[in-house]
C-alpha positions in Angstrom: 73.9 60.1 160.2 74.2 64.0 160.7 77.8 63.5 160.1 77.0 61.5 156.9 74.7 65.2 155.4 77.3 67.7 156.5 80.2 65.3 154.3 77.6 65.3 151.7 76.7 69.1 152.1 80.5 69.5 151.8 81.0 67.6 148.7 78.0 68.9 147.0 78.9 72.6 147.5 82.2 71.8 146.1 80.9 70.8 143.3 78.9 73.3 142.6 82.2 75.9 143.1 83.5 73.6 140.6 80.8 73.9 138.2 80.7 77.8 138.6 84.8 77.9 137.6 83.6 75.7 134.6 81.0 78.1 133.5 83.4 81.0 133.9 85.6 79.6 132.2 83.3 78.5 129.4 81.9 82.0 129.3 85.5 83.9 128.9 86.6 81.4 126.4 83.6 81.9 124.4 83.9 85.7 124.8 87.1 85.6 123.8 86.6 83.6 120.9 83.8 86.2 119.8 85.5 88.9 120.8 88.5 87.5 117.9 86.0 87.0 115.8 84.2 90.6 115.8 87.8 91.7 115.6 88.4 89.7 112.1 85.3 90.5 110.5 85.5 94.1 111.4 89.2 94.1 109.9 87.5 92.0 107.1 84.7 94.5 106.6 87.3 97.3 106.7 89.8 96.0 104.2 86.7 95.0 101.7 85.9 98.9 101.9 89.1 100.3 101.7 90.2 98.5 98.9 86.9 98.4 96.4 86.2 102.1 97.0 89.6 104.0 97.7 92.1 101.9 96.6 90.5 100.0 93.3 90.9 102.0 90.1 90.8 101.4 86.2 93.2 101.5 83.4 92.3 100.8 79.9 95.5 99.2 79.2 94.4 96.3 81.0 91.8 94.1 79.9 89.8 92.8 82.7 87.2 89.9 81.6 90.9 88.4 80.3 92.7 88.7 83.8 89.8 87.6 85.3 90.0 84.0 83.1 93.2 83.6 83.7 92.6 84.2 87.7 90.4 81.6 87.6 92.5 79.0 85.5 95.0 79.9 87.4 97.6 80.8 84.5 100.8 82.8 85.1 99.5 86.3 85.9 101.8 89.5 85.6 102.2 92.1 88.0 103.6 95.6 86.9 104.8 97.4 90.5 105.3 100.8 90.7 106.6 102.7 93.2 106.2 106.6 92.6 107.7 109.4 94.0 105.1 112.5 94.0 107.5 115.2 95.0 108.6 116.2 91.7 106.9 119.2 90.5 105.7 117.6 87.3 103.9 115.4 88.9 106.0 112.5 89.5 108.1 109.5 88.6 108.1 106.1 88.4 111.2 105.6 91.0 111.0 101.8 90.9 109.6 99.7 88.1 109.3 96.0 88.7 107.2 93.4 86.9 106.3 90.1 89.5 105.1 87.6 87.4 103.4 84.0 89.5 103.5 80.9 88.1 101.5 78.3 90.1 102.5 75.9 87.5 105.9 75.8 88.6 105.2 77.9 92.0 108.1 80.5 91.4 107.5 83.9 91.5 109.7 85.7 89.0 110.4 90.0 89.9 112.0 91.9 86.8 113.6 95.3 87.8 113.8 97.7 85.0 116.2 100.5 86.0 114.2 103.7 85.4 116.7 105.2 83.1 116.1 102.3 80.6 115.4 103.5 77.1 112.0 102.8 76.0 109.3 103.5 73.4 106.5 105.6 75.0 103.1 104.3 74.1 100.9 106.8 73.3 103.9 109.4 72.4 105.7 107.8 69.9 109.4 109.1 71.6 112.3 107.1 72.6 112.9 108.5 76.4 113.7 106.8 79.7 111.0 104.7 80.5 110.1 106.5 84.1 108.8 109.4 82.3 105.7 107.5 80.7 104.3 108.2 84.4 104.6 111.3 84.3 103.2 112.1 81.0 100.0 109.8 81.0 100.2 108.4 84.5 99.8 104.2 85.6 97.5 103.7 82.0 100.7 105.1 79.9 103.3 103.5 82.3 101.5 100.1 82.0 101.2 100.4 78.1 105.0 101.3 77.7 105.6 98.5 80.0 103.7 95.9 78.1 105.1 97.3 74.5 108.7 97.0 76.0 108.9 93.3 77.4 106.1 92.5 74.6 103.7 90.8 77.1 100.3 91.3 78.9 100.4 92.8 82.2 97.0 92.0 84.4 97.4 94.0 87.2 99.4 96.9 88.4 100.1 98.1 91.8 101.1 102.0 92.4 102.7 102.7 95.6 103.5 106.5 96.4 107.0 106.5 98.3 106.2 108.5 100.8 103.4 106.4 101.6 105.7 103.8 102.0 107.4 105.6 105.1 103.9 105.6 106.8 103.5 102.1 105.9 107.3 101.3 108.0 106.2 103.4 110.6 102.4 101.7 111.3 104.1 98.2 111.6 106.4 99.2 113.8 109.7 99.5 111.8 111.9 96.8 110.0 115.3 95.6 109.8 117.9 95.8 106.8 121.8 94.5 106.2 123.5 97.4 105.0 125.8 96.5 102.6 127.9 99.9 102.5 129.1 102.4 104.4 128.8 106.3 104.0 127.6 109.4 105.7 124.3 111.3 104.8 124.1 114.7 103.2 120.4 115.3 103.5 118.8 112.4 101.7 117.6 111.5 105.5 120.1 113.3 108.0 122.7 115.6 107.2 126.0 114.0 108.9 124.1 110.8 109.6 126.4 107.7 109.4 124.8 104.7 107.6 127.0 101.9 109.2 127.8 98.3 107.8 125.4 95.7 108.4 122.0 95.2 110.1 119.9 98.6 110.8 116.9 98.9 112.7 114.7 101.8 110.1 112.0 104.0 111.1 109.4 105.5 108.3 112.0 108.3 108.0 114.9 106.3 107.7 114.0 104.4 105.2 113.4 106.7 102.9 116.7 108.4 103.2 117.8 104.2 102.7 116.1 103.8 99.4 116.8 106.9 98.2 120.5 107.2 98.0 122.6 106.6 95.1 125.4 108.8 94.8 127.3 106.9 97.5 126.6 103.6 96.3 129.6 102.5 93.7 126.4 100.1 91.7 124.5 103.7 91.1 120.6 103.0 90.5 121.3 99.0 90.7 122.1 99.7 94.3 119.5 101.9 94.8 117.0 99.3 93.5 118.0 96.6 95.3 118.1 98.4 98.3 114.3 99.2 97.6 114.1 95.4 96.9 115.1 95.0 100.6 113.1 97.2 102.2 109.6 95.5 100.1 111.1 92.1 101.7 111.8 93.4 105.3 107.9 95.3 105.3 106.4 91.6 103.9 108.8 89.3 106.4 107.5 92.4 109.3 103.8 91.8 107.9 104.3 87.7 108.7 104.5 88.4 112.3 101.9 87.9 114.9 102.5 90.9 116.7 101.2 93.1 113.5 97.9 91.6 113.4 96.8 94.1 116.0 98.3 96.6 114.1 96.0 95.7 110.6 93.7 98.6 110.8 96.0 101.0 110.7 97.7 99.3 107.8 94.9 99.2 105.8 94.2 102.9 106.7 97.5 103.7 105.2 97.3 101.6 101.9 94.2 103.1 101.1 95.9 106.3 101.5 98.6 105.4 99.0 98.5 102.7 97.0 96.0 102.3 93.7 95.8 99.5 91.9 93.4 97.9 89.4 92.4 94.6 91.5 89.5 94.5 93.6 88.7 92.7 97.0 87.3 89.5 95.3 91.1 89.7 93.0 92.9 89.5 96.2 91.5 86.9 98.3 91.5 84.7 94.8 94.9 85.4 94.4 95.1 84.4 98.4 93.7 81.2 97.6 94.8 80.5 94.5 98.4 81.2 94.1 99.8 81.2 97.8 101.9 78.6 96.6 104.1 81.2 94.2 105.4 82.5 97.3 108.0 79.1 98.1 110.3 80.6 95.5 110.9 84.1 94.7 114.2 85.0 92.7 115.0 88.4 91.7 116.7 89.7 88.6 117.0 93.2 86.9 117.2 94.0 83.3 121.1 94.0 82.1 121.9 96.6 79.4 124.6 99.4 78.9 125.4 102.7 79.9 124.6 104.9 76.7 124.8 109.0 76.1 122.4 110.7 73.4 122.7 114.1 72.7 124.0 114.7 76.3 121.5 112.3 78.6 122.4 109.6 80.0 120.3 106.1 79.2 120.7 102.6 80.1 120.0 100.6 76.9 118.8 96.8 76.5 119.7 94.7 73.9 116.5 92.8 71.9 118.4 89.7 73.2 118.3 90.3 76.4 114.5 91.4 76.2 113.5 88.5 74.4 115.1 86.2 77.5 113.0 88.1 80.1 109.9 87.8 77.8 110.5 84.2 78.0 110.8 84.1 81.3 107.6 86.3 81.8 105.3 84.1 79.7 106.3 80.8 81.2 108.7 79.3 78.0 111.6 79.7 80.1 112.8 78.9 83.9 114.3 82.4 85.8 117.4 79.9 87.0 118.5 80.2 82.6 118.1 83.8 82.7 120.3 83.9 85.6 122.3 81.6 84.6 123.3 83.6 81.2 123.8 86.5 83.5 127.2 88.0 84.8 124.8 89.8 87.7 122.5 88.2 89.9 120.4 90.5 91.4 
């Protein structure tokens, strides 16, 4: 009988260890889970903030109340990208201009490069110029109104990037990776005597930028330069995919808010999340074909109304992107 109690005792004090690991283990998994949690909603509360009050701003060029419809019919929406290079002492450039237009119709997502040396109308001034200098006489209203007047369509956001930002933005997730597609040694535009080999490079902040910015070596001029500052976008969103830069978000969104404006607010974004995540399954690439022209001395790259009125039907959804490429020598 005594033996029977102490086998008893035995059993029932191993259950209760038992029961104590389960409650442990109850207790870290639910503090973990909280703990993810109050991590998420404070990156949640932190993007909110950053983006409705330092990185939200208004242009008249745009009407809202109509990109707002067409949000929530989800119709094609158009996206003028600039990326702008603030080291000029008038004030800056436009360095890249790019128009990404999403069509959850079809769930393509269609990016137009206009090289910056394109001749264009500026609204507001009446002049035939390049078309990078409407940023720098009225800034991302006069750049978007040019824009619009040029490929004769609405535009219902824009996004303004400031280059150097973009180094920052490299260097808070950690770096990326490019395929180099030429060879050729710097002369200051990152390192002087710095040898930019063939094929994939691992790029800091710094690096980049010298990447990018380069065009005297590259036999394609500015079409190389803008397609290399097509692959350094892709290799910062494929670097944004992975796990390991969730940890990393706060910083991210520390550094967006410290260089990039745009018209769309926090509600815009996560609609756009929602709503058009599907664009994302194709995304071709083309830029503007034209010809090398000289006025008075300057050089321009004009377009031809026939080639603007392709991309304008590409940009409005009457055309597929695979015609305009197809009618194409170039494939960008």
């Amino acid at each position: 009988m005594t033996q029977e109690i102490s086998n008893r005792s035995k059993k029932h004090k191993k259950k209760k260890k038992k029961l104590r690991w389960s409650r442990l283990f109850i207790t870290v998994f639910f503090l973990f889970i909280l703990s993810v949690a109050g991590y998420l909603y404070s990156i949640y509360g932190h993007a909110k903030e950053t983006v409705d009050e330092k990185m939200t701003t208004d242009v008249e060029s745009i009407d809202v109340s109509e990109t707002k419809d067409k949000l929530e019919s989800k119709d094609i929406l158009n996206i003028l990208i600039l990326g702008v290079d603030e080291r000029s002492e008038d004030g800056g450039r436009s360095d890249s201009i790019m128009v990404m237009s999403l069509n959850p119709k079809n769930e393509t997502t269609s990016v137009i490069s206009i090289p910056r040396d394109t001749l264009a109308k500026i609204a507001g001034k009446g002049t035939e110029t390049k078309i990078n200098h409407a940023y720098a006489y009225g800034g991302s209203d006069m750049a978007v109104a040019t824009v619009e007047n040029f490929l004769d369509i609405d535009l219902d956001y824009f996004v303004e990037l400031n280059m150097e930002g973009t180094a920052d933005l490299i260097d808070a997730i950690g770096g990326i990776t490019v395929n180099n597609q030429i060879d050729w040694i710097d002369e200051g535009y990152y390192k002087a005597g710095y040898h930019w080999k063939k094929g994939k490079l691992q790029l800091d902040g710094a690096k980049a930028m010298g990447y990018v910015r380069m065009r005297h070596y590259d036999p394609r001029g500015d079409f190389g330069r803008t397609e290399r500052q097509r692959q350094v976008i892709s290799a910062i969103i494929d670097k944004g995919k992975n796990m390991a830069t969730v940890t990393k978000l706060n910083n991210i969104i520390d550094v967006l808010g410290d260089n990039l404006q745009t018209n769309m607010q926090f509600s815009d974004m996560k609609s756009l999340l929602v709503n058009y995540i599907d664009v994302t399954k194709n995304v071709q690439s083309y830029m503007l074909q034209g010809e090398d022209k000289t006025i008075d001395g300057v050089y321009y790259y004009k377009v031809s109304e026939e080639e603007l009125q392709k991309v304008h039907d590409v940009l409005i959804g009457r055309a597929d992107m695979e015609n305009l490429l197809a009618s194409s020598d170039t494939e960008e």
